[in-house]
C-alpha positions as CSV (number, residue, x, y, z in Angstrom):
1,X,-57.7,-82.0,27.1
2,X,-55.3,-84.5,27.5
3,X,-55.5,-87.3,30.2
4,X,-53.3,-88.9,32.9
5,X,-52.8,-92.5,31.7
6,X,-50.8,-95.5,33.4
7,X,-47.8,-95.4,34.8
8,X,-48.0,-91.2,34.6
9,X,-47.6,-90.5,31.4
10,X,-50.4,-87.7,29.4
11,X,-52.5,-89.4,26.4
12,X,-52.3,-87.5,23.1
13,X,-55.8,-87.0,22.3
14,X,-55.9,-87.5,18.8
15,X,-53.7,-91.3,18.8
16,X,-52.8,-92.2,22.3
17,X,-49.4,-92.2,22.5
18,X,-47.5,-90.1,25.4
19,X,-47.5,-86.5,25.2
20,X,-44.7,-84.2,26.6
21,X,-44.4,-80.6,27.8
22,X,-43.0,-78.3,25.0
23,X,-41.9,-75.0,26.7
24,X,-41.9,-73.5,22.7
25,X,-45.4,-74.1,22.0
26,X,-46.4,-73.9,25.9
27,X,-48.0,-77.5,25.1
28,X,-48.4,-80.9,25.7
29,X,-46.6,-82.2,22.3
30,X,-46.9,-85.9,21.3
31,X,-44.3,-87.9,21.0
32,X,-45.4,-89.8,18.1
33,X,-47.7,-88.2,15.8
34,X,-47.3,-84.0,16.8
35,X,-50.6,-83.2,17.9
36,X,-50.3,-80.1,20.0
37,X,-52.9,-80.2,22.9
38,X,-53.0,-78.1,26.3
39,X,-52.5,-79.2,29.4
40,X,-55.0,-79.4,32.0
41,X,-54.9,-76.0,34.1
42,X,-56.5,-75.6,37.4
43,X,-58.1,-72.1,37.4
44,X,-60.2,-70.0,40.5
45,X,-63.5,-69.3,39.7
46,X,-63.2,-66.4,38.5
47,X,-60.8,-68.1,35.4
48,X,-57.5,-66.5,36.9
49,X,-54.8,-69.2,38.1
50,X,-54.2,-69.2,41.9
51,X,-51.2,-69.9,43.5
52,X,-51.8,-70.3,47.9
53,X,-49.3,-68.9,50.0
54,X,-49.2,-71.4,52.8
55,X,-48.4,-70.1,56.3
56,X,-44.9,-70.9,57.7
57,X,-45.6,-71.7,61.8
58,X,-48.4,-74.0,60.8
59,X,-46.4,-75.9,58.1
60,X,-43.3,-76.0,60.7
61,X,-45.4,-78.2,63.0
62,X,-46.5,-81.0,59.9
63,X,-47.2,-80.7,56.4
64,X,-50.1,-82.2,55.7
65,X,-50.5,-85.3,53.2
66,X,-52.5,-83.9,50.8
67,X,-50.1,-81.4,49.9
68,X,-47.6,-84.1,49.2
69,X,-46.8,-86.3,46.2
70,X,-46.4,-85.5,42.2
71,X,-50.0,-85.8,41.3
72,X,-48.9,-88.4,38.9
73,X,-46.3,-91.9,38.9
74,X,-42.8,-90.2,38.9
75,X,-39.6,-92.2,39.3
76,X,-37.0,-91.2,41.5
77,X,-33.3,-91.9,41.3
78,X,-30.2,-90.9,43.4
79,X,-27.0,-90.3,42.0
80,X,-24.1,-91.5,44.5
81,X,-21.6,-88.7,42.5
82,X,-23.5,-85.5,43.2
83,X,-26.3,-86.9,45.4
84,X,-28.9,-85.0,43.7
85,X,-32.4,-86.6,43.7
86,X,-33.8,-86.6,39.9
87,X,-37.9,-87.4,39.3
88,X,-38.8,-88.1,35.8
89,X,-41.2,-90.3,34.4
90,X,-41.7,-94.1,34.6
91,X,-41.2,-94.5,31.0
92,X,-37.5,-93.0,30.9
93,X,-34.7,-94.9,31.8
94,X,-31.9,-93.1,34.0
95,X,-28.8,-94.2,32.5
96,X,-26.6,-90.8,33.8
97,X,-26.9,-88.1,36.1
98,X,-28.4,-85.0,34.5
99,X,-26.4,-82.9,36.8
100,X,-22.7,-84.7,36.9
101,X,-23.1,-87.3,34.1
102,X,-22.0,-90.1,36.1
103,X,-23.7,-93.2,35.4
104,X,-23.8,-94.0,39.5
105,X,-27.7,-94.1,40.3
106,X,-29.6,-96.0,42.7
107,X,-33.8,-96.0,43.2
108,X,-34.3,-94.1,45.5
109,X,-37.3,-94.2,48.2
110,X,-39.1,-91.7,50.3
111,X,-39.9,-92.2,53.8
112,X,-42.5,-89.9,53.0
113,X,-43.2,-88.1,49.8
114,X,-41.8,-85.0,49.3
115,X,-43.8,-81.7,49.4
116,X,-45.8,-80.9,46.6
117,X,-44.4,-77.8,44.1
118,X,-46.9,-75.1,44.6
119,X,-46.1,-73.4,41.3
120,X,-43.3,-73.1,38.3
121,X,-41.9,-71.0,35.7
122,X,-42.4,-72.4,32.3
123,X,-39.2,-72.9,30.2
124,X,-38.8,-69.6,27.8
125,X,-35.6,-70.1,26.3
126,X,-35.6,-72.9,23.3
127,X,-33.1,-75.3,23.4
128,X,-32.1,-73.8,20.4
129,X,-31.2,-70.5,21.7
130,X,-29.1,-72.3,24.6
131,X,-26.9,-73.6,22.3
132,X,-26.4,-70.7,20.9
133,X,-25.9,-68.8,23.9
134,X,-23.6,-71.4,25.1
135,X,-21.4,-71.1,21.9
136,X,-21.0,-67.7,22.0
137,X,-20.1,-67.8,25.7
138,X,-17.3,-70.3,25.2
139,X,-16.1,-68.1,22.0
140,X,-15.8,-65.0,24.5
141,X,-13.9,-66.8,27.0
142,X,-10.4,-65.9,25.7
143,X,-8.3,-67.8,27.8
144,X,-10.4,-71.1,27.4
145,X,-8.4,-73.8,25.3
146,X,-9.0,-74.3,21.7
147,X,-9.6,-77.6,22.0
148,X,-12.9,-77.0,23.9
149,X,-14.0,-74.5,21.7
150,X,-14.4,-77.2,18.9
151,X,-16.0,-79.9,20.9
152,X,-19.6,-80.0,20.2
153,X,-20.6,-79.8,24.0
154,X,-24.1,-78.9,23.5
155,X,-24.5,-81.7,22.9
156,X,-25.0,-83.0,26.1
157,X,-27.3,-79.9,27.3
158,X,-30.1,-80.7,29.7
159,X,-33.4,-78.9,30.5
160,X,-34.2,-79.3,34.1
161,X,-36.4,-78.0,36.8
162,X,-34.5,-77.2,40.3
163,X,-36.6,-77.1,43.8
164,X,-36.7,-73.6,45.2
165,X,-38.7,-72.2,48.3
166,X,-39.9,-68.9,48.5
167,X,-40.8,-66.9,52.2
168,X,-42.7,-64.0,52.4
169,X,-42.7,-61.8,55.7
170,X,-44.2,-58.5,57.5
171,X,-41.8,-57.3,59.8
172,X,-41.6,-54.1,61.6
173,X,-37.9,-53.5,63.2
174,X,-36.9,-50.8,65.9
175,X,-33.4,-49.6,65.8
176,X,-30.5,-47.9,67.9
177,X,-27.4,-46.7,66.9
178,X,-24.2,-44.3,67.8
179,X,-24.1,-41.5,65.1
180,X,-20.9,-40.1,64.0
181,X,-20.7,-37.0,62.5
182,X,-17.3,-35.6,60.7
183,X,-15.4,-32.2,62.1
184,X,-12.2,-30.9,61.4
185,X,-9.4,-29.5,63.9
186,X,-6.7,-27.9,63.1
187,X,-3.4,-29.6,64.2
188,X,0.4,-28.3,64.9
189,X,3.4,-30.1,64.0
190,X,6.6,-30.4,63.1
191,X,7.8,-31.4,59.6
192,X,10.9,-33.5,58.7
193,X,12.9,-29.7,58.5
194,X,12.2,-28.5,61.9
195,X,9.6,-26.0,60.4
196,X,6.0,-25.9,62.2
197,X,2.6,-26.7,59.9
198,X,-0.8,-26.6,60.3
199,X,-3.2,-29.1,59.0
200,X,-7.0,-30.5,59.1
201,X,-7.4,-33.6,61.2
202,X,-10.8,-35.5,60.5
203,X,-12.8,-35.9,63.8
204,X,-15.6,-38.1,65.1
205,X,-18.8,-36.4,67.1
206,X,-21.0,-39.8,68.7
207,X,-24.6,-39.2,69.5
208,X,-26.9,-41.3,69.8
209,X,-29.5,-41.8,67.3
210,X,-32.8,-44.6,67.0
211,X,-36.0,-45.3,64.6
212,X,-37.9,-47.8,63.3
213,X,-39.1,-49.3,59.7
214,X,-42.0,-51.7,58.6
215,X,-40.8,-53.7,55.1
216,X,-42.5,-56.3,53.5
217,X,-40.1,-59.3,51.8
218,X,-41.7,-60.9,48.8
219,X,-40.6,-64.2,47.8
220,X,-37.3,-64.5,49.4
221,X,-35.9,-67.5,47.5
222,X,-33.9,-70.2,48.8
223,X,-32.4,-73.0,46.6
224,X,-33.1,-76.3,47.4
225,X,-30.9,-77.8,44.7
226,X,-27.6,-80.1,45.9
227,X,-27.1,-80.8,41.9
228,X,-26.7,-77.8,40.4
229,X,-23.0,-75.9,41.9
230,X,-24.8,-73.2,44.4
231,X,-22.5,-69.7,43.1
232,X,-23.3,-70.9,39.6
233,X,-27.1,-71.0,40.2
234,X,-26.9,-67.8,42.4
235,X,-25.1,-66.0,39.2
236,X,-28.7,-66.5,37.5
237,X,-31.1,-65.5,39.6
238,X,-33.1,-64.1,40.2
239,X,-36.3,-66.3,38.7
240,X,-38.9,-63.5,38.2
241,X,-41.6,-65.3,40.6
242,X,-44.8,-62.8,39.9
243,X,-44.8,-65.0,36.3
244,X,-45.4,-68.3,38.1
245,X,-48.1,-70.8,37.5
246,X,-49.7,-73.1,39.3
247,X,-48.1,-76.3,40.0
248,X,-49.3,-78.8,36.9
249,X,-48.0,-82.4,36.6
250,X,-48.7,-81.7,32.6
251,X,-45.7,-78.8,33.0
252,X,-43.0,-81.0,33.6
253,X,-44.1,-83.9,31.4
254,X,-41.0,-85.6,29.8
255,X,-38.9,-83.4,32.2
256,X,-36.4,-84.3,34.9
257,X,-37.3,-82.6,38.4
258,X,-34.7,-82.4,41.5
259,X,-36.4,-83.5,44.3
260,X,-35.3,-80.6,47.1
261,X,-32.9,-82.0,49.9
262,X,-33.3,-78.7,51.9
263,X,-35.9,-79.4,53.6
264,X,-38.7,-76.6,54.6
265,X,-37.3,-75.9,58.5
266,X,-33.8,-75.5,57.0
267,X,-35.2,-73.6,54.3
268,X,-36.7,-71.1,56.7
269,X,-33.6,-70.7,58.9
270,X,-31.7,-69.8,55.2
271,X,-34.5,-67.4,54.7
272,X,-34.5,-65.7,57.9
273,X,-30.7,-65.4,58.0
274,X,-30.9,-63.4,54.9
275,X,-34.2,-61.2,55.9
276,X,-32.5,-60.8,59.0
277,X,-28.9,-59.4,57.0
278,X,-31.3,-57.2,54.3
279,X,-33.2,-55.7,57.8
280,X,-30.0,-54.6,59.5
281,X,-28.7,-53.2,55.9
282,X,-32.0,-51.5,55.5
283,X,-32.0,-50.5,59.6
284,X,-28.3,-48.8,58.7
285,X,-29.4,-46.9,55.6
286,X,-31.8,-45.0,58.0
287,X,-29.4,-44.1,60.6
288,X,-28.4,-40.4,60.6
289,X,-24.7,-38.9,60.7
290,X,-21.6,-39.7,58.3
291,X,-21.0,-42.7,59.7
292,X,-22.7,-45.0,62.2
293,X,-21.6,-47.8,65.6
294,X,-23.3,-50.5,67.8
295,X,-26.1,-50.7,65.6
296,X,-28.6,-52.8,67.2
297,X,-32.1,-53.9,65.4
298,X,-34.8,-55.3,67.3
299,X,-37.3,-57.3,65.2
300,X,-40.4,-58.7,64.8
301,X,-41.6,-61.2,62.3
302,X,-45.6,-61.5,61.4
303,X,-47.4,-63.2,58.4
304,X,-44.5,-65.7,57.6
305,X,-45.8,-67.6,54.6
306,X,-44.1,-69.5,51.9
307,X,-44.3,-71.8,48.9
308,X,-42.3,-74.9,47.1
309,X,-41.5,-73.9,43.4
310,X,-39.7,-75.2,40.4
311,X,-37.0,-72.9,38.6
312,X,-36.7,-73.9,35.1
313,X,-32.6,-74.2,34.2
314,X,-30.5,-75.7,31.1
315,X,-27.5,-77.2,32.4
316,X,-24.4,-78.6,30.3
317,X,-22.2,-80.5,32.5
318,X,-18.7,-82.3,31.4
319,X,-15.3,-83.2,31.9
320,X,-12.1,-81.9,30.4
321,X,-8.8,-83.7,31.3
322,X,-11.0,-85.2,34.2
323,X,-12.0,-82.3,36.1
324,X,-15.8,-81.6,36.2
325,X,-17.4,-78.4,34.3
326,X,-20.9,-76.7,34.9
327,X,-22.7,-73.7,32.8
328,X,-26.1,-73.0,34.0
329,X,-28.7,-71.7,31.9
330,X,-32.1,-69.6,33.3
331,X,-34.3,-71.0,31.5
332,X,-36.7,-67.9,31.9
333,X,-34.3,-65.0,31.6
334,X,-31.3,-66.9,29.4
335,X,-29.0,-65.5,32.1
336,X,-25.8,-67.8,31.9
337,X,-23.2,-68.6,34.4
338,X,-20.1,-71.5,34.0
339,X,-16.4,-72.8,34.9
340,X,-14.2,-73.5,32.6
341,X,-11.1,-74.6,32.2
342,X,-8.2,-72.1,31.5
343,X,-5.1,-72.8,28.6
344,X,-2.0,-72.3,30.8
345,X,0.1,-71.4,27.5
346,X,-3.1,-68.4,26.6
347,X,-2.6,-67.4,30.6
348,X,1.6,-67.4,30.0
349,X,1.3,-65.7,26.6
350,X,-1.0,-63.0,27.9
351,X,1.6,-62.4,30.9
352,X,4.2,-61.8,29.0
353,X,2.4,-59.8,26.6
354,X,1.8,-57.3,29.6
355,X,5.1,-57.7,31.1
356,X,6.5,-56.5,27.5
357,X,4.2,-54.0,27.4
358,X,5.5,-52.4,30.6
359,X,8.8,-52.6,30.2
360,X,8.4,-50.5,26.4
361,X,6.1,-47.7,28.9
362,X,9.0,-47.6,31.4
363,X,11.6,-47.3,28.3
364,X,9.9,-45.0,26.5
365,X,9.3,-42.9,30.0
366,X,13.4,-42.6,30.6
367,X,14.5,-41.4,27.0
């Protein structure tokens, strides 16, 4: 098994040189002569992994300091661009921002060190499928400019791994509503020729209604990321969390890592905000009737637990004409989201393609 040497860095075992984390071979790779060589897993006793659900009101009053720090000598930089907090490993030097590419970064220095990860997702997708699927994204994008099509953007691809928390939560909700119920009655009136009609008029019956549900929420994620755009990394989700491993400072060897800047309380008011939208969707689906008012849902929360993650992601950031691009990559799934910029002439062309279109319909409609 490898070893922790200075400075954080993992020893290959067979020359001593430093070893990295290849997601293809799910090893620690060195660097220098090949040698492919596990990295250390902590396992239960009974040789499965374990990953701890902490609990959430105890956390909320202080995390304790042993579940703090990297387990090994990270570096930590903040870019005054994008502000995202990057950790890599003493060995690298941070000459631009993985996340906006400016070259703007700082050291940066913890008060107190940040919360350990609990657990990750390995990287699945090779960097050579990326740049394939990043290709044939830009190739579909029709109204994308030429130009950009040709550049060899990929070239400036990054594997990274983004801070998430995850929430779990019991919570059994009563509810109260107003059902309606649709009726017809048949109305009288007078039409635009003096002549009396009849017809069906769609009417509301209100009574009230009330019940209750009990619904578990597993792993409610929150990002914690300020580097990667938030709708882009929302488009990618979700990270299939039941396939995480623990937390290994041989997993993200060689790797950047963004340090979260959402911290754990304003994690868990994100978190509740959306449990608390889901349980009033959910609360809804059970009221009775055609259509439903003054929905009210009265809940309570019990066996609040969470956990600190890393999400695996490729990101290709870059500038056209000096605006800022992102495409985000799950590095798990291969699920890809991305700006880009748009070729007014393609836009104008495609207009009056349409337009011409409409007016041969129309033409062809009056002969």
């Amino acid at each position: 098994m490898p070893e922790v040497i200075a400075r954080g860095k993992f020893a290959c075992p067979s020359c001593g040189a430093e070893a990295v984390w290849n997601p293809e071979k799910k090893a620690l790779v060195c660097s220098y002569c090949g040698t492919v060589s596990p990295a250390n897993i902590e396992l239960t006793e009974s040789g499965e992994e374990k990953i701890v659900e902490h609990d959430l009101v105890a956390a909320l009053r202080g995390i304790p300091d042993d579940a703090r720090g990297w387990q090994a000598q990270k570096t930590q930089v903040r870019c005054q661009s994008c502000q995202a907090i990057s950790v890599f490993d003493p060995t690298r030097v941070g000459q631009r921002c993985d996340f906006c590419g400016s070259s703007a970064l700082v050291p940066y220095e913890e008060v107190k060190e940040a919360f350990r990860p609990e657990s990750l997702l390995e990287f699945k997708v090779s960097e050579v499928d990326v740049r394939d699927t990043i290709r044939k994204w830009y190739g579909s994008r029709w109204f994308a400019p030429n130009a950009l099509k040709t550049r060899a953007l990929t070239d400036t691809v990054h594997g990274l791994y983004i801070p998430y928390w995850t929430f779990d939560a019991q919570v059994h909700a009563d509810w109260s509503a107003e059902s309606g119920y649709h009726y017809y009655e048949t109305e009288t009136y007078t039409d635009s020729n003096g002549r009396r009609q009849t017809r069906q008029v769609l009417k509301v019956r209100w009574q009230p209604s009330s019940g209750s549900l009990n619904h578990f929420f597993d792993d409610e994620l929150v990002a914690a990321s300020r580097g990667v755009q938030p709708d882009l990394l929302g488009r990618v989700e979700p990270f299939p969390t039941k396939e995480l491993k623990p937390y290994n400072p041989g997993f993200v060897a060689g790797w950047v890592v963004e340090r979260y800047q959402l911290d754990l309380v304003g994690a868990a008011q994100r978190a509740r905000s959306a449990m608390d939208m889901k349980l009033r969707s959910l609360c809804a689906s059970q009221v009775p009737g055609d259509t439903h008012r003054n929905l009210r849902v009265d809940a309570d929360y019990s066996g609040q637990t969470f956990k600190h993650i890393l999400a695996p992601v490729w990101l290709l950031t870059y500038d056209f004409h000096g605006k800022p691009f992102q495409v985000v990559i799950n590095g798990y799934t291969g699920a890809i989201a991305g700006r880009y910029p748009k070729s007014w002439i393609k836009i104008t062309l495609a207009a009056l393609a349409v337009l011409i279109a409409v007016l041969i319909f129309l033409a062809l409609q009056n002969r």
